[in-house]
N, C-alpha and C positions, 0 to 999 in steps of 0.2 A: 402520787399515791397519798390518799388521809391516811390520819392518826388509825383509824378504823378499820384499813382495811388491812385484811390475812393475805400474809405472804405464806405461800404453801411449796413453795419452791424453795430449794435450798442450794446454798452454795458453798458447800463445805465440799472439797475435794480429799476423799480419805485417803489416798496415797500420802499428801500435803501433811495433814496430819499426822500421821504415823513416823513419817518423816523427821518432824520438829519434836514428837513423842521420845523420839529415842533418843535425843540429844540433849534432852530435859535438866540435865542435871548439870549440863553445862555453860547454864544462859550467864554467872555467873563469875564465869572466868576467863578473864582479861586477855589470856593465852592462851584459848580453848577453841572449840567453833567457830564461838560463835566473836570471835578477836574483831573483825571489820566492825561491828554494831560498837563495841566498845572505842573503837578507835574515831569514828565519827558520831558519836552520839554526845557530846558537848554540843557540835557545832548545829547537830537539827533541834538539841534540847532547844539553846538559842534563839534558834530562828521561831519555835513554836511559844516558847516565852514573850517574845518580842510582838509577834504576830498577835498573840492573846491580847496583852498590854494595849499594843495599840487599837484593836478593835474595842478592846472595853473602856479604855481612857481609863489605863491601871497607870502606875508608876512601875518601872520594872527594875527598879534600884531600891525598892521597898523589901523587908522581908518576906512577907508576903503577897506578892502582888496580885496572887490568883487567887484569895480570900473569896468565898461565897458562892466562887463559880462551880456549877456540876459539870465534872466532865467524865469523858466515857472515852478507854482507852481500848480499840479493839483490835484484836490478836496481838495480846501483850505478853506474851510468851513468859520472860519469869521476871518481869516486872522492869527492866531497863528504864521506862519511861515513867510510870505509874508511879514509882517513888518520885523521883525528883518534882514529878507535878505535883504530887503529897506535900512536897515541902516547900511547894512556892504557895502553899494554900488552899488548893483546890480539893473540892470536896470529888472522889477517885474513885467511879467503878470501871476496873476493868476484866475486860473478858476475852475468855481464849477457847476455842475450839476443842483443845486439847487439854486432858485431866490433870497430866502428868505437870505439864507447864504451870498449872493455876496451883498445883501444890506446891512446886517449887517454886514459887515466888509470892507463898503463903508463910512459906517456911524460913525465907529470906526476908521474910519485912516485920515479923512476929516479933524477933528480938530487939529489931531497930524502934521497934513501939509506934509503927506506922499505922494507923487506920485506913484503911484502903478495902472495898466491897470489892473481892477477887468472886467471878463466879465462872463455872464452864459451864459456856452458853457460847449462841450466836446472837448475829444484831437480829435476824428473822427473828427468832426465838423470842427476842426482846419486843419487837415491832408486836407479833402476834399478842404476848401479855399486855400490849398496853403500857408500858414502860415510859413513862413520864419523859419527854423531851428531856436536853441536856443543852449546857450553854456552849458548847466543847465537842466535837467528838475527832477523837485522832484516829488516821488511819497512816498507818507508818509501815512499809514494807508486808501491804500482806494483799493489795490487789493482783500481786504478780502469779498470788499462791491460790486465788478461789477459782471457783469453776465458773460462774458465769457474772461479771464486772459490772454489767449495765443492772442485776439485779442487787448483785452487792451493797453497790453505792445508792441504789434508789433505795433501802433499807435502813442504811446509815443515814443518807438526809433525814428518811422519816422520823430519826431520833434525835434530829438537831433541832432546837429552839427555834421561832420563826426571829431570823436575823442572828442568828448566832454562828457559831462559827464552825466549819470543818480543815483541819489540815489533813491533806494526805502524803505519805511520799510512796516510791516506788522508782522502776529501771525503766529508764525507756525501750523502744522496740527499735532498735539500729544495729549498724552491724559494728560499728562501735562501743556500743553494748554488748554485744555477741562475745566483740573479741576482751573486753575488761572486765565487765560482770561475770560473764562463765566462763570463757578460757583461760583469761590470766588469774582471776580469783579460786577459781577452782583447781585448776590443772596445774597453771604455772605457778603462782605465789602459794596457792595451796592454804588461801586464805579458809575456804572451806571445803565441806567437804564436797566431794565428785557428786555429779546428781542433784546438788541444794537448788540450784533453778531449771527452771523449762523454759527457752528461748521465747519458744511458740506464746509464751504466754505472760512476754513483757508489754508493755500500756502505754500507746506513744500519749502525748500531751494531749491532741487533738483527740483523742477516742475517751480519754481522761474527760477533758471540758464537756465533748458530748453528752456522756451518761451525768455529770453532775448538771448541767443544766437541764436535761429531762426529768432529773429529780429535782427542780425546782433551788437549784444551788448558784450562784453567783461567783463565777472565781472571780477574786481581786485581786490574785498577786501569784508570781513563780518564780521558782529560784532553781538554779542545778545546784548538786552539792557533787563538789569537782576534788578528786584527790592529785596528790601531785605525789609522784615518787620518786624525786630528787632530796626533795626536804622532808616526806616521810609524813606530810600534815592533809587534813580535810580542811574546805574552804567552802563557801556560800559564792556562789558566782551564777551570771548569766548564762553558760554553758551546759545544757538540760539534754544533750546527747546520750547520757549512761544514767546516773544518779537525780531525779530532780524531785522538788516538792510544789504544793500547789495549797493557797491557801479560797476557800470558797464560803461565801454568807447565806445565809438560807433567807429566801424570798419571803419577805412576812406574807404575800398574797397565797400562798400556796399551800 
């Protein structure tokens, strides 16, 4: 897909939305919903640091290592990621489907004296205006949540810089997943709420690389993000059964 052409198709699932709309005010807290994000969200902060760093030949022991870079954080719901990329330097739009989300985490970053370009929008939306590429574009937990994947991510490439970079993460499609992400997170541990995912519509790896290499994307690297509930911690491991990420480069030919 060019810079040029219109995406007319959309991939906003408004159930998904309405969904993350109602719990808006909870992105927030540490003991709330949305507690999982909060409990592993050091360890993908990390790995998306790390990853950034080393694709750009940053230092990541620097205060700011992500100085000058644009990046584009999308379906950022109330900002979990969008700050901490703020304050490793990067210059921060992100955008979320949902109104209710991009005020609350307009509202949470206002005091902290964070500049960050919050907008509710989609990447179509973005694609269509003509939206100047970005060196960054994160996709963290929300291919599980659209309606159609292979057009998603050809969307999102199209706002990647040629050779820049995208991370995604997301659940994969097992029955291991079945039983961790929605029965025990849901039902048993009660991590969230009943209904936050659709089985049908987790992203095994292989369907993942597909559509990003249709859109012209390069994966170079994967990682599972593995919890352990004896010690109670998240971890970056080889194991991409439930929880994994995928770091991809956008083809300068394309």
């Amino acid at each position: 897909m060019t810079r040029s052409a219109s995406l007319k198709t959309s991939t906003i699932d408004p159930d998904e939305i309405e969904k993350f709309s109602a719990m808006a005010e909870e992105w927030w807290d540490p003991f709330g919903k949305f507690k999982p994000l909060h409990k592993f969200n050091p360890i993908r902060l990390a790995y998306i640091r790390d990853s950034i760093c080393t694709h750009f030949d940053r230092d990541r022991r620097s205060k700011e290592p992500l100085a000058g870079l644009r990046l584009l954080d999308v379906g950022c719901g109330g900002g979990l990621v969008a700050e901490p990329m703020r304050r490793l330097g990067a210059e921060v739009t992100a955008i979320d489907a949902s109104e209710r989300n991009i005020k609350t985490a307009m509202a949470h970053a206002a005091p902290l004296g964070l500049d960050i370009d919050y907008r509710a929008t989609t990447v179509e939306a973005l694609v269509d205006a003509q939206e100047a590429p970005f060196d960054v574009v994160l996709n963290l937990e929300v291919v599980e949540h659209v309606a159609d994947v292979r057009v998603f991510l050809e969307a999102s490439a199209a706002l990647v810089k040629p050779s820049g970079l995208m991370v995604m993460a997301t659940i994969n499609r097992t029955l291991k997943a079945f039983a961790l992400a929605k029965v025990g997170a849901e039902y048993i541990l009660r991590w969230l709420p009943a209904g936050t995912h659709d089985p049908k519509k987790f992203v095994t790896p292989e369907e993942a690389k597909s559509a990003l290499s249709a859109a012209g994307m390069q994966v170079t690297a994967e990682a599972g993000v593995i919890y352990n509930p004896l010690i109670d911690i998240w971890r970056v491991g080889e194991d991409m059964d439930v929880n994994y990420m995928l770091t991809a480069v956008r083809q300068s030919n394309r």
